[in-house]
N, C-alpha and C positions, 0 to 999 in steps of 0.2 A: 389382425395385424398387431404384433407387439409391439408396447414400447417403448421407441430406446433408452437406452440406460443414461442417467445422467451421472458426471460428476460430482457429487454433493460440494467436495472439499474446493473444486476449483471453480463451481459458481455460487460459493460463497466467498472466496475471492474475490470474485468479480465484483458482486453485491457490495464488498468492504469497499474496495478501491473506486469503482464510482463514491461511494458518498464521501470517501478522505475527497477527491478531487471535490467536490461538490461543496466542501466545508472547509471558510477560512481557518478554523481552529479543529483540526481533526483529532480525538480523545487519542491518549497515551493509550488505553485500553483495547480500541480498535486497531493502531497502529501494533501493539505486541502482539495481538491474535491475527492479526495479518502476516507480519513477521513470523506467529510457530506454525502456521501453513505453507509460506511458501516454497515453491521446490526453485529448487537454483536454477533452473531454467524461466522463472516468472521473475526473479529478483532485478533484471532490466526496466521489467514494465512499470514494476513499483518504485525503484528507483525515479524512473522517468515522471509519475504522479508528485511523490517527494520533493523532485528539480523544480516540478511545477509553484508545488505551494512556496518554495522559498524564494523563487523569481518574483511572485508577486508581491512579495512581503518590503515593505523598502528597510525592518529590523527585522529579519528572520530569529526566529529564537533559537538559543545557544545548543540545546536537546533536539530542535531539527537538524539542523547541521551535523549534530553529532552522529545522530541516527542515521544520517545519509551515509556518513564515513564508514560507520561500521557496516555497511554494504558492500563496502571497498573490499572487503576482507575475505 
């Protein structure tokens, strides 16, 4: 039986975005390399992770937010 083929690039996504969800303070590194992966049909999901960390934050920082926006785009 062979087998199946996986996507390297979108379960390294996956890998990314659990641990930003998982991390008060998610690196700027991980967040850009998340970002030159995504394909514009996952830019919801991570969005949606993004929403998260800044709901819990009661001073979200001024570079999360930002980074949410440019999502807008």
């Amino acid at each position: 039986m062979a087998e199946p083929e996986i996507d390297v690039r979108e379960r390294l996504v996956d890998i990314l975005l659990e641990k930003v969800a998982d991390e008060r303070f998610p690196s700027t590194t991980t967040l850009d390399l998340i970002e030159s992966l995504l394909r514009p049909d996952e830019v919801p999901v991570y969005a949606q992770v993004l929403l998260r960390q800044v709901r819990s934050e009661p001073y979200p920082s001024l570079a999360m937010l930002r980074r949410i926006a440019a999502l807008t785009n």
